[in-house]
Backbone as CSV, one residue per row, in Angstrom:
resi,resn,N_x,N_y,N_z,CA_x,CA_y,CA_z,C_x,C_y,C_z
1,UNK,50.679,2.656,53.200,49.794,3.572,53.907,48.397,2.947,53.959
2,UNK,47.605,2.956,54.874,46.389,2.559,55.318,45.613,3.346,54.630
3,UNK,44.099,2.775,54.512,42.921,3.316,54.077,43.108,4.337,55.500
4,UNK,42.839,4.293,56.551,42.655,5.212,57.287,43.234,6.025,57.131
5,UNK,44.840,6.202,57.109,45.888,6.987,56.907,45.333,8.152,55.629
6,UNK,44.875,7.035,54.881,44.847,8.376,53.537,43.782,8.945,53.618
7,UNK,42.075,8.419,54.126,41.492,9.222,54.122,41.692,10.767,55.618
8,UNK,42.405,10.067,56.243,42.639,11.196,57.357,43.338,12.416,56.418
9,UNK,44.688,12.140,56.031,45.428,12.779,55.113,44.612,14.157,54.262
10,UNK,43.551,13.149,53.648,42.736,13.928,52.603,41.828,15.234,53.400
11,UNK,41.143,14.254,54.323,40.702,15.427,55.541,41.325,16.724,56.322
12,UNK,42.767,16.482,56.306,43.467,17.161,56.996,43.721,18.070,55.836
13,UNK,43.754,17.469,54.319,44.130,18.948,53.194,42.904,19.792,53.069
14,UNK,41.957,18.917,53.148,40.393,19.681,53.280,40.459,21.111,54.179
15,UNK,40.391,20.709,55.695,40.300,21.467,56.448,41.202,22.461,56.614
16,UNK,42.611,22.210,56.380,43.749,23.191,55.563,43.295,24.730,54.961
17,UNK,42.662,24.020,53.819,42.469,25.110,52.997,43.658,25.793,52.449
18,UNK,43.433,26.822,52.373,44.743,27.856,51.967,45.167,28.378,53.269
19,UNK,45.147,28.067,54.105,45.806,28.177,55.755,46.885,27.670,55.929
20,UNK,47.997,29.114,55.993,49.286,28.435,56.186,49.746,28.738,57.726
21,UNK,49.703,26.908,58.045,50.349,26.934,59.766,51.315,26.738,59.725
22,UNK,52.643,27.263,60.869,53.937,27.410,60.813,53.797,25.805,61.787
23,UNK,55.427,25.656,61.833,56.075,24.796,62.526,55.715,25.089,63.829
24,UNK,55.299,24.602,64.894,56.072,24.707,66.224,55.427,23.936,67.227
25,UNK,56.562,23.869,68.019,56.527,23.058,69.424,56.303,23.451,70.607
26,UNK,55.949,22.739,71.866,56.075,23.777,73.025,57.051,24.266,73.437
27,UNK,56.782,24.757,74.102,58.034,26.242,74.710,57.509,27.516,73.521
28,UNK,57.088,27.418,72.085,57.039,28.391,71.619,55.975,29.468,71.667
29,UNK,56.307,30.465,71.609,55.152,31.785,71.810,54.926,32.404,70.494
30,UNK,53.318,32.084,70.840,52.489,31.911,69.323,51.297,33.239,69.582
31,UNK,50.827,33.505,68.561,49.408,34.512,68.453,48.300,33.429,67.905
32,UNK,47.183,33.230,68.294,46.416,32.741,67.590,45.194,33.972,67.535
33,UNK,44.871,33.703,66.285,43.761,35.395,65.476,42.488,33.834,65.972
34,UNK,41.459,34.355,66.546,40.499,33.320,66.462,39.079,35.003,66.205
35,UNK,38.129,33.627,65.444,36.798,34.586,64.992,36.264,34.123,66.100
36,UNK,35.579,35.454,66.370,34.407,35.432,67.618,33.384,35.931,66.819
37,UNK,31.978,35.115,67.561,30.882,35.981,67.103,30.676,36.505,68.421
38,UNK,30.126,38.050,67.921,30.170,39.171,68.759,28.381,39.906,68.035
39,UNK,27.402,39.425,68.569,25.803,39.345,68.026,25.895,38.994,66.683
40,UNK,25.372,39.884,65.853,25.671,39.710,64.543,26.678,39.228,63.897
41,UNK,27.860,40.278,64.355,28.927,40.361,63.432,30.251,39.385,63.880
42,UNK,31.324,39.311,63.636,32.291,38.530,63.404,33.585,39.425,63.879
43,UNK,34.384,39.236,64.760,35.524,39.905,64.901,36.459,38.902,64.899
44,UNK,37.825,39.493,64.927,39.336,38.533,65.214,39.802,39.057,66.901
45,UNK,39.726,38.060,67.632,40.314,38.395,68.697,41.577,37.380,68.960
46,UNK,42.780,38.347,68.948,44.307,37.289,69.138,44.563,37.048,70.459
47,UNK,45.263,36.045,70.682,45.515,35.309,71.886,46.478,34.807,71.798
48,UNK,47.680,35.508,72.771,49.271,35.270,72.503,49.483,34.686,74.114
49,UNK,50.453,33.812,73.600,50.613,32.806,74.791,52.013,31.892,74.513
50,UNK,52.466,31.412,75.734,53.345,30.248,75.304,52.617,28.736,74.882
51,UNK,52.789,27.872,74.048,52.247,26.754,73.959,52.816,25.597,74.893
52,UNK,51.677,25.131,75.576,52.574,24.074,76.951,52.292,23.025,76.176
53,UNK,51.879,22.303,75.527,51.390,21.309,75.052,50.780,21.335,73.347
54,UNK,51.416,20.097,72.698,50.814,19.382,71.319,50.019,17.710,71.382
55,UNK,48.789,17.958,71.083,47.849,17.137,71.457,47.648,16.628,69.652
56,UNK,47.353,14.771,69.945,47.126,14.715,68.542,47.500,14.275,67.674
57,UNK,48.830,14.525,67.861,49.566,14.053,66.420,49.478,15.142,65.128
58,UNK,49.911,14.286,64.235,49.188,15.564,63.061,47.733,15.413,61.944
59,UNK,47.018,14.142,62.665,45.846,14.529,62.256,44.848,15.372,62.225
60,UNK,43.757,15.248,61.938,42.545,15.887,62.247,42.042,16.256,63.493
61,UNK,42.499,15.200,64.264,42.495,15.425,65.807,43.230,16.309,66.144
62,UNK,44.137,17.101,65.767,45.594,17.526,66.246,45.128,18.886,66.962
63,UNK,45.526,19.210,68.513,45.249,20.088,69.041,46.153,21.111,69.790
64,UNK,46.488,21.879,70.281,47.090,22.604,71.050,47.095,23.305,72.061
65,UNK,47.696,23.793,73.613,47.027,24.535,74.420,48.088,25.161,74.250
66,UNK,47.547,26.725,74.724,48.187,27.623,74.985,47.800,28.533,75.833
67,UNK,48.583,29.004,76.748,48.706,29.485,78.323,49.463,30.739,78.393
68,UNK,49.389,31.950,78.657,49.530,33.463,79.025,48.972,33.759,80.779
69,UNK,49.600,34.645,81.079,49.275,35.547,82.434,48.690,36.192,82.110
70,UNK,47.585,37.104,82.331,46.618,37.800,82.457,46.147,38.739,83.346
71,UNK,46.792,39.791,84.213,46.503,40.212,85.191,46.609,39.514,86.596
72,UNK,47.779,39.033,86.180,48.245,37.883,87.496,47.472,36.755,87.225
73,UNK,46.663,36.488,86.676,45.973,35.579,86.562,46.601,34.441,85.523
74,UNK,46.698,33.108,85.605,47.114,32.089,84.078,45.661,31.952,83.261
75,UNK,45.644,31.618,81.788,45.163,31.713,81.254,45.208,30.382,80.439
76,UNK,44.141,29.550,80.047,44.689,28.724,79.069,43.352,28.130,78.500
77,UNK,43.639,28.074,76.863,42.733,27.598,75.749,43.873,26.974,75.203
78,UNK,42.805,25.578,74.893,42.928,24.907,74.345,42.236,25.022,72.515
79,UNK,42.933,24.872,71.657,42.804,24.911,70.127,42.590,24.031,69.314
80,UNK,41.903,23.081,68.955,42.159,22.979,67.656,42.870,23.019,66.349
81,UNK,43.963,22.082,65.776,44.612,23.051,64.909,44.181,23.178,63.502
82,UNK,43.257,22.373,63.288,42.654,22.924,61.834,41.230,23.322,62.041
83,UNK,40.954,24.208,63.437,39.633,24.788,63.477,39.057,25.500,62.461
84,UNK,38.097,25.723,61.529,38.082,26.764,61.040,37.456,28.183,62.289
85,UNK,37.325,28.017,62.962,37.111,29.472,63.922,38.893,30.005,63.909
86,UNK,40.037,29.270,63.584,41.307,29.731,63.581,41.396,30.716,62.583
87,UNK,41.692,31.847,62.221,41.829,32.638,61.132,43.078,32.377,61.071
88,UNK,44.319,32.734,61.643,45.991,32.098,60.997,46.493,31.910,62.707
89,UNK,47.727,31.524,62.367,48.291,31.101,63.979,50.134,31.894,63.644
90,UNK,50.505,32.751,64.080,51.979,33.120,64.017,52.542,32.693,65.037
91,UNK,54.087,32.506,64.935,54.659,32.065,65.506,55.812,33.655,65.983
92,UNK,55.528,33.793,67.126,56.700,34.916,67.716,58.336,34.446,68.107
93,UNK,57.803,33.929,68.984,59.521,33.363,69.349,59.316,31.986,69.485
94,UNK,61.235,31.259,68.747,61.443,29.755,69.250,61.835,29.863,70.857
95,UNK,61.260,29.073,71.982,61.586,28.375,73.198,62.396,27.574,73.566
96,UNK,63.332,27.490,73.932,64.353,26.066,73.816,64.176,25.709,75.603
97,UNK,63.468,24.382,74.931,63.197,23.730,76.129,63.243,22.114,75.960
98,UNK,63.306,21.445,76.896,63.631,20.056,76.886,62.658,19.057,77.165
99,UNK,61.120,19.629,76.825,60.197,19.036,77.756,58.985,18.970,76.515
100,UNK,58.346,17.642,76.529,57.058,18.077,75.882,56.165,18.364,75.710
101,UNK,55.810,18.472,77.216,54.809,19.177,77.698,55.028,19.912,79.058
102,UNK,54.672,20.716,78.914,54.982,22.041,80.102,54.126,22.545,80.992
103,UNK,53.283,21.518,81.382,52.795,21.161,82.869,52.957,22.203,83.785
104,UNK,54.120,22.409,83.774,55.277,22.321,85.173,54.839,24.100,85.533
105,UNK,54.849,24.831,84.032,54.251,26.114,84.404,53.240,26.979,85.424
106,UNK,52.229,25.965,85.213,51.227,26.153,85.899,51.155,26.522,86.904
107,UNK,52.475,26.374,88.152,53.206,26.430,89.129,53.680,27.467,89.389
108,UNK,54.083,28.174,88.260,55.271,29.349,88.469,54.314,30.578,87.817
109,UNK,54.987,31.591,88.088,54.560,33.049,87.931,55.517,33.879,87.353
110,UNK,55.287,35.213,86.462,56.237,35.921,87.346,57.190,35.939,86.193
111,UNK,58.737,35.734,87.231,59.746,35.755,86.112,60.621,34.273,85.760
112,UNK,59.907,33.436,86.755,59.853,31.943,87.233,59.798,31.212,86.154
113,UNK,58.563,31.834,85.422,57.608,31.495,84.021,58.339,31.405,83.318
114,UNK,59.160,32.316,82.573,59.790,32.630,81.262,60.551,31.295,81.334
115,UNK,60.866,31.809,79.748,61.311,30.284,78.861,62.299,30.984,78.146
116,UNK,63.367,30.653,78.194,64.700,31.140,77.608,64.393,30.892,75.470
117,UNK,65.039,31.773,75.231,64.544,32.028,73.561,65.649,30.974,73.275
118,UNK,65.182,30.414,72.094,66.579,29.456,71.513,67.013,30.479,70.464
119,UNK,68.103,31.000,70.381,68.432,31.946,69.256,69.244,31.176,67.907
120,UNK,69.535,30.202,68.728,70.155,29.457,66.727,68.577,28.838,65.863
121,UNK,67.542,28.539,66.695,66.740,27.816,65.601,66.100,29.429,64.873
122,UNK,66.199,30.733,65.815,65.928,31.244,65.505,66.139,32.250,64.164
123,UNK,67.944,32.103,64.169,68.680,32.579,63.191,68.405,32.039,61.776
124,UNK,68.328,30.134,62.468,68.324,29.617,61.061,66.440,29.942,60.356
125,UNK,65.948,30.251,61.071,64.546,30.388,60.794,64.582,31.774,59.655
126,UNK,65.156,32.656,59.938,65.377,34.019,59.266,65.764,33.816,58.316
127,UNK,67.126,32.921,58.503,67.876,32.654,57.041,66.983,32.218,56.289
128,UNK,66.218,31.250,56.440,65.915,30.138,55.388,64.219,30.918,55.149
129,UNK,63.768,32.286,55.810,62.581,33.211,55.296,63.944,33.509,54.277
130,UNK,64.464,34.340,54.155,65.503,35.326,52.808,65.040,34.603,51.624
């Protein structure tokens, strides 16, 4: 392992913290809780979306977009994944899709959009919470 490697490593447990991020890939539909400042004070505003894209790798750099409809409208922020403005990130449903980045959405609307659920990663996901 490289000097770079490990000090990235170390950075990436830093920024961690006690923040536990789940597994996932695109196609999956995630909540992200992000802090807003709102004048003074501090709120959580969530933002549920499918993820079209993993940017990054799994360093420090490591980023994510994620894309929702909105009043007919598409929607998409891009994340950070060890922001601290992230308060936690859940994971709703696995996506089973064949693609690694999902571009292709951007295009479609509707019922066009949807992304078929993978239900075995999903099963085994349950099992292995018990």
């Amino acid at each position: 392992m490289s000097i770079i490697k490990k000090i990235e490593a170390a950075q990436v447990e830093k920024l961690k913290g006690d923040k536990k991020i789940p597994a996932f890939k695109a196609g999956d539909t995630v909540k992200v809780h992000v802090k807003i400042k709102d004048g003074d004070k501090f709120r959580i505003q969530v933002f549920e979306g499918v993820v079209i894209a993993r940017d990054g790798g799994e360093g420090n750099n490591a980023s994510f977009t994620v894309r929702r409809e909105s009043y007919g409208v598409g929607v998409e922020r891009k994340f950070p994944l060890y922001s601290p403005a992230i308060e936690k990130i859940e994971k709703v449903r696995t996506g089973k899709v064949r693609r690694a980045k999902l571009f292709f959405l951007r295009g479609l609307s509707g019922k066009k959009a949807r992304i078929v659920e993978d239900l075995s990663a999903a099963s085994a996901e349950k099992k292995a919470d018990k």
